[in-house]
TORTI-557184 format. One line per field, with one value per residue (C-alpha): residue in three letters; x, y, z; residue number from 0. Coordinates in steps of 0.02 Angstrom, whole numbers, plus 50000, padded with zeros to 5 digits. Layout:
residuo	(ALA_...);
xx	(X_...);
yy	(Y_...);
zz	(Z_...);
num	(NUM_...);
***
This chain:
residuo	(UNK_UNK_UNK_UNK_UNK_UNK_UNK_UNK_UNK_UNK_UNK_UNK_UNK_UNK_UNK_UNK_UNK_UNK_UNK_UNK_UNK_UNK_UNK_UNK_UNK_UNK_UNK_UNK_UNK_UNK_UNK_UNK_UNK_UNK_UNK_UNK_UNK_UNK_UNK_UNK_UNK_UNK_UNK_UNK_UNK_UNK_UNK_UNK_UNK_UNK_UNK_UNK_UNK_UNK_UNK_UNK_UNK_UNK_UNK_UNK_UNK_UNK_UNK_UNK_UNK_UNK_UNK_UNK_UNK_UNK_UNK_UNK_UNK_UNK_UNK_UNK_UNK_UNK_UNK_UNK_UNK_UNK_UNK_UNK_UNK_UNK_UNK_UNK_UNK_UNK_UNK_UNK_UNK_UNK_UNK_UNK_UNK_UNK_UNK_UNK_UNK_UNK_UNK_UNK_UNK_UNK_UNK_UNK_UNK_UNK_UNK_UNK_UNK_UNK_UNK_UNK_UNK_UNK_UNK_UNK_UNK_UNK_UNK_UNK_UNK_UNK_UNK_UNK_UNK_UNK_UNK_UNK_UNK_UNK_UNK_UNK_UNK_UNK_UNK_UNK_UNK_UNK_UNK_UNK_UNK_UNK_UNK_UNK_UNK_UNK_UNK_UNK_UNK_UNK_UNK_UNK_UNK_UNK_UNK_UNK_UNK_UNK_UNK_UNK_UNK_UNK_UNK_UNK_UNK_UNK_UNK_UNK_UNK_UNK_UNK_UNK_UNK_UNK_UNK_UNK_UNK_UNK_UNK_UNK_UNK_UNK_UNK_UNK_UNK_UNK_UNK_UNK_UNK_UNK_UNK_UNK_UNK_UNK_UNK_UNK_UNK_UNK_UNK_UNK_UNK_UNK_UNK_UNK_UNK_UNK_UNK_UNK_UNK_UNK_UNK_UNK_UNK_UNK_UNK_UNK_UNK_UNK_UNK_UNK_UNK_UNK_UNK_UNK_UNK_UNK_UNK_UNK_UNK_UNK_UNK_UNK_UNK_UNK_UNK_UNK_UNK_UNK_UNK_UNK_UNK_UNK_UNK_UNK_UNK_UNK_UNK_UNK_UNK_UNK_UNK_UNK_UNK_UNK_UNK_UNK_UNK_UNK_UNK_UNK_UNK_UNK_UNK_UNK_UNK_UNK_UNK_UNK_UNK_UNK_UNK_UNK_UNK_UNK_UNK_UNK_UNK_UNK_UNK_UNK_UNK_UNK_UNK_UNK_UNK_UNK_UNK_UNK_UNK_UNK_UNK_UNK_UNK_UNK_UNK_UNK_UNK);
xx	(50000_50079_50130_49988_49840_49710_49683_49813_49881_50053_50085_50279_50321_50459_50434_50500_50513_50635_50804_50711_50697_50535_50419_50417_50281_50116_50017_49953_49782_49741_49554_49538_49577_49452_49311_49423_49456_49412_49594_49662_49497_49526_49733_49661_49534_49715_49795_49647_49636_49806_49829_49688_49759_49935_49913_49721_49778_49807_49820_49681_49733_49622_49485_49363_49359_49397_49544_49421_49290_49420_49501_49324_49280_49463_49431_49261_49336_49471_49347_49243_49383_49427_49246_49252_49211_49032_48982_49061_48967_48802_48864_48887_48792_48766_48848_48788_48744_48581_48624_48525_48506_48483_48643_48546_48653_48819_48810_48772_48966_49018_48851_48891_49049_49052_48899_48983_49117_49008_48931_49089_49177_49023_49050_49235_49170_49059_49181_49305_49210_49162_49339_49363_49208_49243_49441_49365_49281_49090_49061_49029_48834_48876_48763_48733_48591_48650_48812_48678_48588_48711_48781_48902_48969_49111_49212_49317_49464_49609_49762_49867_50037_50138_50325_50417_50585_50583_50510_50328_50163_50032_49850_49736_49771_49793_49621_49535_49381_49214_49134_49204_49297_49376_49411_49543_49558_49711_49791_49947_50060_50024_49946_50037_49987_50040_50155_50090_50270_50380_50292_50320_50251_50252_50230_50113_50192_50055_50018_49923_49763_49754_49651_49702_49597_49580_49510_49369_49314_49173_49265_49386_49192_49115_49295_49291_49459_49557_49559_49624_49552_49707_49759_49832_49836_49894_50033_50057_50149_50290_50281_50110_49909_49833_49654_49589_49399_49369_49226_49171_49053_48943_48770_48639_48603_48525_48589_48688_48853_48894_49010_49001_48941_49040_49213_49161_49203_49264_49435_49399_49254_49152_49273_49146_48963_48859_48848_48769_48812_48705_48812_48957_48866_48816_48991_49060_48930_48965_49145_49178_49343_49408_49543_49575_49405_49408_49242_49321_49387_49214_49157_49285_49208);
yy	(50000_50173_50292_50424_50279_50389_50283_50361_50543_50545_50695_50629_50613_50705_50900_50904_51072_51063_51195_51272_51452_51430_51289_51242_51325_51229_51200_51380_51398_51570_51543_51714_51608_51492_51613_51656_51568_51398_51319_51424_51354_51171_51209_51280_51114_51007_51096_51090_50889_50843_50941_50835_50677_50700_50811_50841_51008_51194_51369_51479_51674_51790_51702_51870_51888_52067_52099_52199_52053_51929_52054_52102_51882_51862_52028_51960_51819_51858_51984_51836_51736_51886_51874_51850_51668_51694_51802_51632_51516_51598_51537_51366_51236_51048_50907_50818_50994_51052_51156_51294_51430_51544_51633_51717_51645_51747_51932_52064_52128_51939_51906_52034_52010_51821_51839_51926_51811_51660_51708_51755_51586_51486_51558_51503_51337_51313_51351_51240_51086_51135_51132_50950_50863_50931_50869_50660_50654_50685_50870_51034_51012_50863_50870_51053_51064_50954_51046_51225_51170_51102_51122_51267_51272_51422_51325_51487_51427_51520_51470_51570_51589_51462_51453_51312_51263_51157_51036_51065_51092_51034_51147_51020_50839_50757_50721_50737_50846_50773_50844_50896_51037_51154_51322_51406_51581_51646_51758_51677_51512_51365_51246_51079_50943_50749_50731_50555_50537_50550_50531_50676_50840_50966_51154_51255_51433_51566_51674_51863_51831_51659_51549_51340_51214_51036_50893_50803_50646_50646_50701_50547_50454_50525_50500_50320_50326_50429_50601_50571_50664_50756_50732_50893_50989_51149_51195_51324_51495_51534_51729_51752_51696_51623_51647_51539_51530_51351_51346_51162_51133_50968_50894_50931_50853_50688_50719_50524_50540_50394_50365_50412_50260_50341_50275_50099_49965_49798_49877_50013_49930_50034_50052_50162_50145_50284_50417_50574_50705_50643_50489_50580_50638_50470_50433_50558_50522_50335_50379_50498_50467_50347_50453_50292_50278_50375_50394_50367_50198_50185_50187_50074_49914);
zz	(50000_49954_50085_50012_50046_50078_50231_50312_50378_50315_50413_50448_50251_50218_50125_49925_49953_50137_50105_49951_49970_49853_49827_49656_49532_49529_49379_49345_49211_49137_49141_49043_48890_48916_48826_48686_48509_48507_48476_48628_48713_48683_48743_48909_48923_48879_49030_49154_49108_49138_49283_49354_49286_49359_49511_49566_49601_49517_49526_49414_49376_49263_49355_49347_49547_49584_49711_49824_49826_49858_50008_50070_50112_50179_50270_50330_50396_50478_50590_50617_50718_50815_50888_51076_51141_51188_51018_50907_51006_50911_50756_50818_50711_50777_50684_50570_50498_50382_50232_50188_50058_50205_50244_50402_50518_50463_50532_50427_50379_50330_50256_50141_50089_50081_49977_49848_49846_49842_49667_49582_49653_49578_49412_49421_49481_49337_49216_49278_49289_49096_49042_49153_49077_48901_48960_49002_48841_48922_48824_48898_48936_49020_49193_49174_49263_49407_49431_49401_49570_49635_49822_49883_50047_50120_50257_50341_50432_50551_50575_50705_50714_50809_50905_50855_50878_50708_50611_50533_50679_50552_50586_50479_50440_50278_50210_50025_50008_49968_49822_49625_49665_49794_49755_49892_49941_50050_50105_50161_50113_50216_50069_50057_49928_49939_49786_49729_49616_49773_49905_50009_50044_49894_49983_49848_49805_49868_49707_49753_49664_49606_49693_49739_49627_49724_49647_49752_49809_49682_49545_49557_49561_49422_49318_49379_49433_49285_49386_49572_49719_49824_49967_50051_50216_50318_50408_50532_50498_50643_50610_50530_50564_50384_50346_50212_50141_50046_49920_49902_49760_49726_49686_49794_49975_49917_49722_49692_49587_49502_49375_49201_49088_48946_49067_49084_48988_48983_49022_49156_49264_49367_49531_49647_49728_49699_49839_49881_50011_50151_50121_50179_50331_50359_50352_50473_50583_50604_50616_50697_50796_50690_50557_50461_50385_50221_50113_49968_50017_50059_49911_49830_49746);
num	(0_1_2_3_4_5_6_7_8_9_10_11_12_13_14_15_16_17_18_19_20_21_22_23_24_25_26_27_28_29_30_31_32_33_34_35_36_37_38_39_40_41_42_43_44_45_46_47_48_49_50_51_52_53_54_55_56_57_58_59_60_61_62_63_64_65_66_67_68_69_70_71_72_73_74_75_76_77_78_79_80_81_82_83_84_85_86_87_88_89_90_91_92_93_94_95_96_97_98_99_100_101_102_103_104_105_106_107_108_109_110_111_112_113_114_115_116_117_118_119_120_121_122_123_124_125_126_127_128_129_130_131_132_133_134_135_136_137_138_139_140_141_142_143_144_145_146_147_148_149_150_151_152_153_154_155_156_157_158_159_160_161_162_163_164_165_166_167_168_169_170_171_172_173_174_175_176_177_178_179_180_181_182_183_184_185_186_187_188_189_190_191_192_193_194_195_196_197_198_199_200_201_202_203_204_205_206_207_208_209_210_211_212_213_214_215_216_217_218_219_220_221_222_223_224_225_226_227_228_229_230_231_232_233_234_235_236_237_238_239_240_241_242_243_244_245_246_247_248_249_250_251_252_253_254_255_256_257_258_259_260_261_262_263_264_265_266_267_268_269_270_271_272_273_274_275_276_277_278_279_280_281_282_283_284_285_286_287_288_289_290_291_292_293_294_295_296_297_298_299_300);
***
């Protein structure tokens, strides 16, 4: 079994990137030449595809997100966490959660803010699972409408900064996402991806105003195994605090993905049950505790 089983938390692979003064450049996709002329369309579609096939992970620049927007929901966030311990505590939901179209719960300053973000990070969402379908083979109206009303959810995180007298202090596990895609907004580096080729730690070079592309759970489902979910984490800053916002986009709540027929054949049997979202709540919910029990695996036939 490899080192990056997604049964595991390799959290004590070594770093590619130790005694480099930079990480070395990720896969990086102009998406402003997506809407252009139809060959420089279909090169952008060949980059998206094998960046999926060989990584599950990428930068996007040109992506049509304002600065301010993008400033205003790391902004918004970053005032959220400084909330004192009884005003957070409001905000608390119960696990397993109920998603909503009702963004009441926020208050009013990130409501705003995160709201404008969540559009414009949809639209980037939509686009990009375009250029990956039209990249398998399955055409750009493939699912349209599913992926249209489909589910969004903002996860905000904090990460402070942290003393340490060496070696990395990890401030989220190695996991994979559920869902197609995560989009990743930042403000700081901290991103590391499991390089599959050398099995270590690959630290991703923070870029001002691109945002971090993962490949999910369901994606790797839908593909039937030829696009691989990621598996990445965070590490803590010594001199700085890191504020990220992840937008995680998939089917709706009881919306099954299953994999494309057009990917099975005698050669490339179907490899994964169908699932939905409450599936993965299901999941958690039965095992909760237990960090070896991926859903993916799960789902493995």
């Amino acid at each position: 079994m490899s080192a990056l089983s997604r049964n595991l938390l390799p959290e004590d692979l070594p770093s590619s990137s130790e005694g480099l003064l930079q990480p070395p450049p990720s896969p990086v996709i102009d998406l402003g030449r997506f809407g252009l002329d139809p060959a420089t369309r279909s090169r952008v579609v060949d980059d998206v595809a094998k960046a999926c096939r060989d990584l599950g992970y990428f930068q996007v620049i040109n992506h049509g997100i304002s600065q301010s927007v993008m400033d205003g929901a790391v902004e918004a966030a970053s005032e959220f966490f400084k909330l004192p311990g009884k005003a957070a505590t409001l905000f608390l939901m119960n696990f397993p959660f109920v998603c909503s179209n009702n963004s009441s719960f926020l208050f009013a300053e990130t409501r705003e803010y995160m709201g404008k973000y969540a559009v414009e990070v949809r639209r980037v969402a939509l686009q990009l699972m375009e250029a990956i379908l039209e990249g398998l083979g399955l055409g750009r109206g493939y699912l349209h409408e599913k992926f249209q009303e489909g589910l969004q959810l903002l996860a905000l995180n904090c990460y402070p900064k942290v003393s340490q007298g060496g070696g990395t202090t990890v401030g989220l596990a190695s996991h994979s996402d559920y869902g197609f895609l995560t989009i990743l907004l930042t403000n700081r580096p901290g991103l590391e991806v499991a390089d599959r080729s050398s099995s270590s730690w690959k630290k991703v070079l923070h870029l001002p105003h691109a945002l971090d592309v993962h490949v999910g759970d369901h994606l790797e489902v839908l593909s039937n195994g030829r696009i691989k979910t990621v598996v990445h984490r965070a590490v803590l800053n010594p001199e700085e605090e890191r504020i990220s916002v992840a937008s995680i986009h998939g089917f709706a709540m009881h919306e099954k993905v299953a994999r494309a027929k057009e990917l099975v054949d005698e050669q490339n049997p179907q490899k994964y049950k169908d699932s939905s979202f409450v599936d993965f709540l299901d999941h958690l919910t039965a095992n909760m505790g237990d960090k070896n029990r991926n859903f993916l695996e799960s789902l493995r036939m």
